[in-house]
DRENDREN-647161 format. One record per residue (C-alpha): residue number from 1; residue in three letters; chain; x, y, z. Coordinates in Angstrom, 1 decimal. Last residue first. Example, Ala and Ser with C-alpha at 12.3 -4.5 7.8 and 13.67 -1.06 7.14 Angstrom:
<pts>
num | residuo | cadena | east | north | up
2 | SER | A | 13.7 | -1.1 | 7.1
1 | ALA | A | 12.3 | -4.5 | 7.8
</pts>
This chain:
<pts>
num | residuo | cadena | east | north | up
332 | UNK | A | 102.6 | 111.3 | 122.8
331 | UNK | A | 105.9 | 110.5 | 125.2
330 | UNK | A | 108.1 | 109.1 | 123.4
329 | UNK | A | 109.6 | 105.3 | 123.0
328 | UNK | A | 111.5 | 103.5 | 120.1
327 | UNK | A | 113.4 | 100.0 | 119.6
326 | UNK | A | 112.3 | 98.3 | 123.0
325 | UNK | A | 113.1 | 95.2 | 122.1
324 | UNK | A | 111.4 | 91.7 | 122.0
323 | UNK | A | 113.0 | 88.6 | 123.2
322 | UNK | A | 110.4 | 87.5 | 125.6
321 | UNK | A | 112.1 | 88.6 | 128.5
320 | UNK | A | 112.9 | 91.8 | 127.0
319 | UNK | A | 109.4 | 92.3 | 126.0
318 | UNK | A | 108.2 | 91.6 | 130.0
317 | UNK | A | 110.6 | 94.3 | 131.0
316 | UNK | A | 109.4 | 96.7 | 128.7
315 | UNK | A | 105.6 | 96.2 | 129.4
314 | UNK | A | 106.6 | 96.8 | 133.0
313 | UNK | A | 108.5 | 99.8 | 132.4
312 | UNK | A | 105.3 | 101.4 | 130.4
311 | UNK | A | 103.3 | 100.1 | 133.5
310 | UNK | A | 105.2 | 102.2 | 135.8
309 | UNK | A | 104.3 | 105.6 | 133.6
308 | UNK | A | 100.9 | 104.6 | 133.5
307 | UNK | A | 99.0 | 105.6 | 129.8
306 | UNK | A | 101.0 | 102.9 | 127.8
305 | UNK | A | 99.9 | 102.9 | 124.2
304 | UNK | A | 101.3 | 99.9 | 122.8
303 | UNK | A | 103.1 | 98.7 | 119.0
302 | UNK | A | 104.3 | 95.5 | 117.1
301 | UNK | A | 107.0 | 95.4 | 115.2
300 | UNK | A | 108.9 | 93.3 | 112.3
299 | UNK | A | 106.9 | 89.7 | 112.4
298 | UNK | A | 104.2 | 88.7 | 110.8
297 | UNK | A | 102.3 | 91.4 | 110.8
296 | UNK | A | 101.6 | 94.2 | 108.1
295 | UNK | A | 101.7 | 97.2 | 109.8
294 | UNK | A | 101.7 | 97.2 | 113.4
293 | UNK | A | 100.4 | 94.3 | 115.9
292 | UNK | A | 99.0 | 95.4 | 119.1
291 | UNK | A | 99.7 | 96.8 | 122.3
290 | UNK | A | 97.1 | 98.4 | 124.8
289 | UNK | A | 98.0 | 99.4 | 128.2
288 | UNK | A | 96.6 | 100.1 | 131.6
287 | UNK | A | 98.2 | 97.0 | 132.4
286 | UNK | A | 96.5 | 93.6 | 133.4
285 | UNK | A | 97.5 | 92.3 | 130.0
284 | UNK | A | 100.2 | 94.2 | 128.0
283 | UNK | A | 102.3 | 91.8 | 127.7
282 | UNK | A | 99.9 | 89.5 | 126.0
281 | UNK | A | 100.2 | 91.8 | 123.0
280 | UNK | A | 103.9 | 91.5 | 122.5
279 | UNK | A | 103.5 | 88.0 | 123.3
278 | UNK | A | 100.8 | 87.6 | 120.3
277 | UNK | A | 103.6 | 89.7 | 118.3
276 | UNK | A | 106.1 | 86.9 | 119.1
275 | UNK | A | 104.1 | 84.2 | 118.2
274 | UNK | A | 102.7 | 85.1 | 115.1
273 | UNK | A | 99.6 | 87.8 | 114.9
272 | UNK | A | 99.3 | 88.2 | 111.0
271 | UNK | A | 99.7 | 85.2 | 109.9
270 | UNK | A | 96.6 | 83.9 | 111.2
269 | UNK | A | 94.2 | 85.5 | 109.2
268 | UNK | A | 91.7 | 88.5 | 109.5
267 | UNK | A | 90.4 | 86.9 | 113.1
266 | UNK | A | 93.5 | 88.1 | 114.9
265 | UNK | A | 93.1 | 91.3 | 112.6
264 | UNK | A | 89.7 | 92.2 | 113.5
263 | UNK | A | 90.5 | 91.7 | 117.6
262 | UNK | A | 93.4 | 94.4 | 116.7
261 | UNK | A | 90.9 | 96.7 | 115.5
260 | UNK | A | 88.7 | 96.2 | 118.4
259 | UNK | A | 91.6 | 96.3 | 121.0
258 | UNK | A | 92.5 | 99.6 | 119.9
257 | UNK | A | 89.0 | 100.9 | 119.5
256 | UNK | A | 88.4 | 99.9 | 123.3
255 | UNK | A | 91.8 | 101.8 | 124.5
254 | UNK | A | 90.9 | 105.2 | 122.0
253 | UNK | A | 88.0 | 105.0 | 123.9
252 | UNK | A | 88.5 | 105.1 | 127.4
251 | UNK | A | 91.8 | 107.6 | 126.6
250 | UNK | A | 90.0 | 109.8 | 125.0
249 | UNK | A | 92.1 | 112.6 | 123.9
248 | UNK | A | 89.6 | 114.5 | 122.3
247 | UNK | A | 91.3 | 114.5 | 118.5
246 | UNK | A | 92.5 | 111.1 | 119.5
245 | UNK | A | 89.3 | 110.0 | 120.5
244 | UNK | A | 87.6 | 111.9 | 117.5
243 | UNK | A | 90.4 | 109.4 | 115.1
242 | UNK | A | 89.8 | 106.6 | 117.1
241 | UNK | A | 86.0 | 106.8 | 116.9
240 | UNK | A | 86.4 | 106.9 | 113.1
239 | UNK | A | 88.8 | 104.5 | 112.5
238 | UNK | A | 86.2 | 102.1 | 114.4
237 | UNK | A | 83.7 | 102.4 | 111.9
236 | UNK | A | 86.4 | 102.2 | 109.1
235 | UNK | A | 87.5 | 98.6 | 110.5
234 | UNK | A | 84.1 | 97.3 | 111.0
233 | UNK | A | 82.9 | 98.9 | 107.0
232 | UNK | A | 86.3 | 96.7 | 106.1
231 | UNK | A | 86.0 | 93.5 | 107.6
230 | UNK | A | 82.2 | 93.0 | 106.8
229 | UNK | A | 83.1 | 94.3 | 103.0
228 | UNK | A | 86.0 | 91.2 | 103.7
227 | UNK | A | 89.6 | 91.3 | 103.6
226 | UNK | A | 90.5 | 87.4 | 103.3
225 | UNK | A | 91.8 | 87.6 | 99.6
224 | UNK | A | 94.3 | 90.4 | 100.9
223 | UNK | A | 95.6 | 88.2 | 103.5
222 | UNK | A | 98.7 | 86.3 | 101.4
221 | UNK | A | 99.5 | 88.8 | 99.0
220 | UNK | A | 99.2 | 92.0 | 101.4
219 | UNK | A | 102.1 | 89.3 | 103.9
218 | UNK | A | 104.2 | 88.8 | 100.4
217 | UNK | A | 104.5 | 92.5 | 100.1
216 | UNK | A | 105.0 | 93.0 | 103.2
215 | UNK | A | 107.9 | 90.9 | 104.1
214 | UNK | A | 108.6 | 90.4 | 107.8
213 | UNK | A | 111.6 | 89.9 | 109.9
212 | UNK | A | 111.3 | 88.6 | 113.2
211 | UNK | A | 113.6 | 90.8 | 115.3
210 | UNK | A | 110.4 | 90.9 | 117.5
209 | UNK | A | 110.8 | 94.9 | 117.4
208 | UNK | A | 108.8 | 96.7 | 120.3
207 | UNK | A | 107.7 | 100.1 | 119.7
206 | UNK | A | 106.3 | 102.2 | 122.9
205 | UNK | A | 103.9 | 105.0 | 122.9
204 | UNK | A | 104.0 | 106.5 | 126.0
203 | UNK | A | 100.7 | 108.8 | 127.2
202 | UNK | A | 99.1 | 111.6 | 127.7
201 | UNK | A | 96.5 | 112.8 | 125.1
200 | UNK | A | 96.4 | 116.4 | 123.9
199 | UNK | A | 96.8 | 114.9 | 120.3
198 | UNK | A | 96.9 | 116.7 | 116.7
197 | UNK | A | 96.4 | 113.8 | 113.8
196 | UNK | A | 97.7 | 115.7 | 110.6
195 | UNK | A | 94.7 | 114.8 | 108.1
194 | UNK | A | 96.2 | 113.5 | 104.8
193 | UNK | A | 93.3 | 112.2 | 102.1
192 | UNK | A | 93.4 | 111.0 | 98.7
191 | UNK | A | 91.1 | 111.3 | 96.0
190 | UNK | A | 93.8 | 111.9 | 93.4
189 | UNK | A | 92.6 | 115.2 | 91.9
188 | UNK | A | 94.6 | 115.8 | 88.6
187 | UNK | A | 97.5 | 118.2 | 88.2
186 | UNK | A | 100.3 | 115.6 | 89.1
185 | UNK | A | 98.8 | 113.3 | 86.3
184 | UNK | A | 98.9 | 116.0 | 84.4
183 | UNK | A | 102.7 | 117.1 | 84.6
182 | UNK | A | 103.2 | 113.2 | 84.6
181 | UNK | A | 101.6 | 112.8 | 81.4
180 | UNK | A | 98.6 | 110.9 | 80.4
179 | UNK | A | 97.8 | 107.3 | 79.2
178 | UNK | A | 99.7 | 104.3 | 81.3
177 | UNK | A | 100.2 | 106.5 | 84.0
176 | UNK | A | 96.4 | 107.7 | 84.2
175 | UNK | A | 95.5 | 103.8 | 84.3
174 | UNK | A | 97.5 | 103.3 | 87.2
173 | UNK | A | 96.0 | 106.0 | 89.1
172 | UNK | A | 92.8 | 104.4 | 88.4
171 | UNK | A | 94.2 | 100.9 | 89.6
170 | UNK | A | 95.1 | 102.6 | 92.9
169 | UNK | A | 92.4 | 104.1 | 93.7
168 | UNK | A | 93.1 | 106.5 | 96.7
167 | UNK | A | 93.3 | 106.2 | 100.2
166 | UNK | A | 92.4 | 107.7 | 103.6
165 | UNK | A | 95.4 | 108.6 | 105.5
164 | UNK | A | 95.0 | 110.1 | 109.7
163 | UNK | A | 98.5 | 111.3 | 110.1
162 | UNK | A | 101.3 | 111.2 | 113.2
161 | UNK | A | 103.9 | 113.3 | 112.1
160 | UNK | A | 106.8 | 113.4 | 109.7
159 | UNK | A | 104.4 | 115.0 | 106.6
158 | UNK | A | 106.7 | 112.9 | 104.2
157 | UNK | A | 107.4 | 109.7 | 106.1
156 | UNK | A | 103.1 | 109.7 | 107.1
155 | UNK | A | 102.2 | 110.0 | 103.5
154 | UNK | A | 104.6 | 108.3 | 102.5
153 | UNK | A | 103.7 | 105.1 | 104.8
152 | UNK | A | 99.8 | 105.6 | 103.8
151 | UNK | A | 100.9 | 104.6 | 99.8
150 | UNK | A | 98.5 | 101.9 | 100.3
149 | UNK | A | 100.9 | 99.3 | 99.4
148 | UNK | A | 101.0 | 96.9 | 96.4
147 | UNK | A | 104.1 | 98.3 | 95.0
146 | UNK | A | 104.3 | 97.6 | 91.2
145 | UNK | A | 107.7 | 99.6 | 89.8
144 | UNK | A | 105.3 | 102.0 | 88.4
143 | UNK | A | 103.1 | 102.5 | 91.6
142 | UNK | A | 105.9 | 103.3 | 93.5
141 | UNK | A | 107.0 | 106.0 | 91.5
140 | UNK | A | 103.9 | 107.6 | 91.0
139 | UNK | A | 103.2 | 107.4 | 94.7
138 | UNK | A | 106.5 | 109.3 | 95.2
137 | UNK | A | 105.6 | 112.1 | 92.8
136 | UNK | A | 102.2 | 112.3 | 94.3
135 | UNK | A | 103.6 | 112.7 | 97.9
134 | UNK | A | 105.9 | 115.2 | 96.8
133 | UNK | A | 103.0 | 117.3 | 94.9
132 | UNK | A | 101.2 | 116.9 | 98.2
131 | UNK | A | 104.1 | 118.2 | 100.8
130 | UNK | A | 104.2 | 121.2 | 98.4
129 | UNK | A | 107.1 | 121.2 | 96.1
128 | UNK | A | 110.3 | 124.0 | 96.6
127 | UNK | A | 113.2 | 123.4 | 94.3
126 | UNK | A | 116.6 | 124.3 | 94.6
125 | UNK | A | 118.0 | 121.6 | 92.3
124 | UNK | A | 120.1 | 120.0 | 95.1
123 | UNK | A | 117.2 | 120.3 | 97.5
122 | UNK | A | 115.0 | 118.8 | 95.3
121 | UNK | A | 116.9 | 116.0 | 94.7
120 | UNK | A | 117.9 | 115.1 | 98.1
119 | UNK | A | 114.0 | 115.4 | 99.1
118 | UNK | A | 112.7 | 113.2 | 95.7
117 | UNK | A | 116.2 | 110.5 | 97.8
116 | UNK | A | 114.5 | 110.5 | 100.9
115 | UNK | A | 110.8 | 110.1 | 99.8
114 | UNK | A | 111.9 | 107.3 | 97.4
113 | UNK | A | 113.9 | 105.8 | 100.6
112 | UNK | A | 111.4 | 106.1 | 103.0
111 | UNK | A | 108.6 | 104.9 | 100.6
110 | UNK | A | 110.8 | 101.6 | 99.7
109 | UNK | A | 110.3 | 101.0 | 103.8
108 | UNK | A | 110.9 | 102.0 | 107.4
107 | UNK | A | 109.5 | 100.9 | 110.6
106 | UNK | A | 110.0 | 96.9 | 109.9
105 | UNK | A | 113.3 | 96.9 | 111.9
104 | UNK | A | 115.2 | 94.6 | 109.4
103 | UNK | A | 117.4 | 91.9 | 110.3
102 | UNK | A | 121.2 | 92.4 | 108.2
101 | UNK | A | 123.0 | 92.8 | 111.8
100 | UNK | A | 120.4 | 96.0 | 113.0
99 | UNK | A | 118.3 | 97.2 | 110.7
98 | UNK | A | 117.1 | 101.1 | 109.6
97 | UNK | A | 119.9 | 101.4 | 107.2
96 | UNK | A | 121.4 | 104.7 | 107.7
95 | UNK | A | 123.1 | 106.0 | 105.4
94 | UNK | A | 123.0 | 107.2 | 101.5
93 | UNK | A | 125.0 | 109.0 | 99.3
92 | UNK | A | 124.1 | 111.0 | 96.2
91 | UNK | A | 126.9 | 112.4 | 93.4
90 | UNK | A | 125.4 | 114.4 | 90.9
89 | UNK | A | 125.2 | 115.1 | 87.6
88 | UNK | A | 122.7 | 118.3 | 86.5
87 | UNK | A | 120.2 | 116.3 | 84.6
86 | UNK | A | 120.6 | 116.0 | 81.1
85 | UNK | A | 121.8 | 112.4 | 80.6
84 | UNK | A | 118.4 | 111.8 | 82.9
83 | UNK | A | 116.3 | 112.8 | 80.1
82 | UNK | A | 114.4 | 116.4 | 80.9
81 | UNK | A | 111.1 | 117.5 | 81.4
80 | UNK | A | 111.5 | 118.5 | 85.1
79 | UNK | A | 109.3 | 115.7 | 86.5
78 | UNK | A | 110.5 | 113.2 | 84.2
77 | UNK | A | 114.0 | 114.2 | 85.6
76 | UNK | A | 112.1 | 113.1 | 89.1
75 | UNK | A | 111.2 | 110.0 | 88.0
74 | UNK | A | 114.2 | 108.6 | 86.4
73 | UNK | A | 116.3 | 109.6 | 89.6
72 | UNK | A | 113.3 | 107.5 | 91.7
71 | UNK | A | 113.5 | 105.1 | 89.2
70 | UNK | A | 117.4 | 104.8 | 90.2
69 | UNK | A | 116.6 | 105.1 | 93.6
68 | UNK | A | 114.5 | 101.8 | 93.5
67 | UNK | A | 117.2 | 100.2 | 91.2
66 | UNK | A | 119.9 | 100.3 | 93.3
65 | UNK | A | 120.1 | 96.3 | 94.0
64 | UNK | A | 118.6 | 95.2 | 90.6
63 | UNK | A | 121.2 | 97.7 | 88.9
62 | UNK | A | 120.6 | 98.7 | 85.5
61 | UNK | A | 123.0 | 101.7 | 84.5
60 | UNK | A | 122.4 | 105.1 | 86.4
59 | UNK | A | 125.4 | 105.0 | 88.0
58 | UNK | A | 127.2 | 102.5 | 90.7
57 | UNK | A | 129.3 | 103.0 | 94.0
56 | UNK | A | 129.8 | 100.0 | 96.3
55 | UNK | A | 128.4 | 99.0 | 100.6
54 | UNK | A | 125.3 | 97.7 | 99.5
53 | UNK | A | 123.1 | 98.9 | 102.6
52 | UNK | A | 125.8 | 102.0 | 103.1
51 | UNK | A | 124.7 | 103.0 | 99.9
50 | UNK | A | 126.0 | 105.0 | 96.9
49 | UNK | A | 125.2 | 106.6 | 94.0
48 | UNK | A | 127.0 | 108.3 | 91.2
47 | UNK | A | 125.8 | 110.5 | 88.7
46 | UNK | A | 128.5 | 112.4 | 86.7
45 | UNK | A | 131.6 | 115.1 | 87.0
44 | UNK | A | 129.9 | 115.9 | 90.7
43 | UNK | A | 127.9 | 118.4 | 92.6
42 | UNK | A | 126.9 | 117.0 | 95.6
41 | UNK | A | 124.3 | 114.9 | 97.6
40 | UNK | A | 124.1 | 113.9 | 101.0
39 | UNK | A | 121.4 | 111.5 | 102.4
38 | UNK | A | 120.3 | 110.3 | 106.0
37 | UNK | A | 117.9 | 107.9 | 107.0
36 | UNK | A | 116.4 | 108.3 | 110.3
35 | UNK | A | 114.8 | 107.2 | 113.2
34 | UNK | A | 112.1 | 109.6 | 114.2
33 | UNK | A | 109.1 | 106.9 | 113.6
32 | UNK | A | 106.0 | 108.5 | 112.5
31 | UNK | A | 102.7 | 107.6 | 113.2
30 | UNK | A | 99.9 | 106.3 | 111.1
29 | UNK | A | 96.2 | 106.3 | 111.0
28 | UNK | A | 94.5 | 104.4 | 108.4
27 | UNK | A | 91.7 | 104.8 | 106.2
26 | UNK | A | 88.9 | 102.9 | 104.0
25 | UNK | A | 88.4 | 104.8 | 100.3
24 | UNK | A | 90.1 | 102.7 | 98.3
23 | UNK | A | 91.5 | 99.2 | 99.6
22 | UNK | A | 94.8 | 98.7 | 101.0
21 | UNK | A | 93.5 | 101.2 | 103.5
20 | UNK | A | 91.7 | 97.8 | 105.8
19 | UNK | A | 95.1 | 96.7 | 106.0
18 | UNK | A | 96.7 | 98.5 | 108.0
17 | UNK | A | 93.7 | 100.5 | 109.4
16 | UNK | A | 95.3 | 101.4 | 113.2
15 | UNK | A | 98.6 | 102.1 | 114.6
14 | UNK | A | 100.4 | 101.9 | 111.2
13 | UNK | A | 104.3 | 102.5 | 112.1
12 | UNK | A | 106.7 | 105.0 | 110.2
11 | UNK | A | 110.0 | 105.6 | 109.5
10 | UNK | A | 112.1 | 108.6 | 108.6
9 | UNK | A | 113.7 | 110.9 | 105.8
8 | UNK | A | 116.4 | 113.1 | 106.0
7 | UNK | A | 118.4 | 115.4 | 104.0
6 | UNK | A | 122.4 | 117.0 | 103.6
5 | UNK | A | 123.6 | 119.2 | 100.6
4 | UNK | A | 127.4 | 118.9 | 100.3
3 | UNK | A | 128.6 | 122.3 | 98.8
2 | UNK | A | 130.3 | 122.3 | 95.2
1 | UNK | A | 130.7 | 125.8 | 94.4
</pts>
């Protein structure tokens, strides 16, 4: 039998805590992005992999540009005891490249592709993990190569829905690599926190990419030194509100705590709001609107809540005039 075995992963967007959750403890809430990456997988005479980002075939020799799925490979045969010569061989292909003429969108990351490629793998092994053993597993990876992230965009990529993520230490986590095995480090209480956000409210939320692109892990370089205590007890404060807004879909509120956590981040550092997400934020003025960065900053995507119908063309018309697109829309 050698049936092709199909999975998808998605993107994500931080509405709110981006990077307040870099450090332990504070929280974020998240929404997905249903754009996705696809992957098939296959039984095969030995490993192969292939992307439509690189466009050629390689195996599980050292490859700079495959090397994130190749760790991910390495991971998971961790996982099941083995080496990676003993895994079943396989051949795994993925699309979808979440950018448009080599720019990316910002929505998707390295945690869209580990997520995508744990799924592919457990599917082709026939294995059922909890959402949480997953998101450990993909943390672990992660955190091995050196990602500086919160780990909040798999959460969000792995639940698909819109999440309220509180973190976990980092550094402790890293510590329990360095010392334990994975079967107990996936055993072990991470300290984490994945709330799936449910919403009456009624409105559009709107993405609108600046086709600036944007690195994050140079951006969480760059402003990390500025994040305050001030900074971060302000930003979990209003976490808080949003999150019972949300719950009680508040409109009034979740409005105000918008604008306050975006306010935070125009004073955070100037890098974060550049030009084209401060017009992606000005659009939204005299609207019954509110747009702000997303993620990082600097460029990629920017976010608004629309709760008029008429406005949310508006808001689209004034992005297309500045040079922004309307990448993704739904109704919350």
């Amino acid at each position: 039998m050698n049936e092709k075995i199909q999975v998808q992963a998605g993107g994500k967007l931080y509405i709110a805590g981006e990077y307040a959750v870099l450090t332990p403890g504070q929280s974020a809430i998240i929404k997905n992005i249903p754009i996705y990456m696809n992957a098939e997988i296959k039984l095969a005479q030995s490993i192969s992999i292939w992307s439509d980002m690189f466009n050629y075939s390689t195996d599980m020799s050292k490859d700079s540009n495959y090397a994130l799925i190749q760790d991910t490979i390495a991971a998971f045969a961790e996982f099941l005891g083995k080496k990676v010569s003993d895994l079943q061989p396989f051949t795994l292909e993925i699309r979808g490249k979440l950018e448009e003429k080599g720019k990316k969108y910002g929505i998707g990351s390295s945690g869209s592709v580990t997520v995508l490629t744990l799924k592919a793998l457990l599917a082709f092994y026939h294995l059922h993990l909890s959402k949480d053993t997953i998101f450990k597993l993909a943390s672990y990876v992660l955190i091995k190569r050196g990602d500086n992230g919160s780990m909040g965009d798999l959460a969000c990529i792995i639940y698909d829905d819109l999440v309220y993520f509180t973190s976990f230490d980092r550094d402790l986590i890293r510590k329990w690599i360095a010392s334990e095995t994975l079967e107990k480090l996936l055993k072990r209480e991470w300290g984490y926190e994945i709330f799936v956000l449910k919403t009456d409210i009624n409105c559009d939320f709107l993405v609108g990419w600046t086709k600036q692109p944007s690195i994050s892990k140079d951006m969480i370089d760059y402003v990390k030194t500025a994040i305050s205590q001030k900074f971060l007890i302000q930003t979990q404060n209003h976490l808080n509100c949003l999150k019972t807004a949300f719950l009680a879909a508040d409109k009034k509120t979740i409005k105000k705590e918008l604008e306050a956590v975006s306010d935070l981040l125009l004073n955070l550092s100037p890098v974060i709001y550049n030009e084209k997400l401060l017009q992606l934020k000005r659009a939204s003025y005299g609207l019954d609107i509110v747009a702000k960065s997303s993620g990082s900053g600097g460029g990629d995507c920017g976010i608004a809540l629309s709760f008029n119908e008429k406005d949310s063309q508006t808001i689209i018309e004034r992005w297309q005039e500045a040079g922004i697109e309307l990448l993704y829309q739904e109704k919350l």
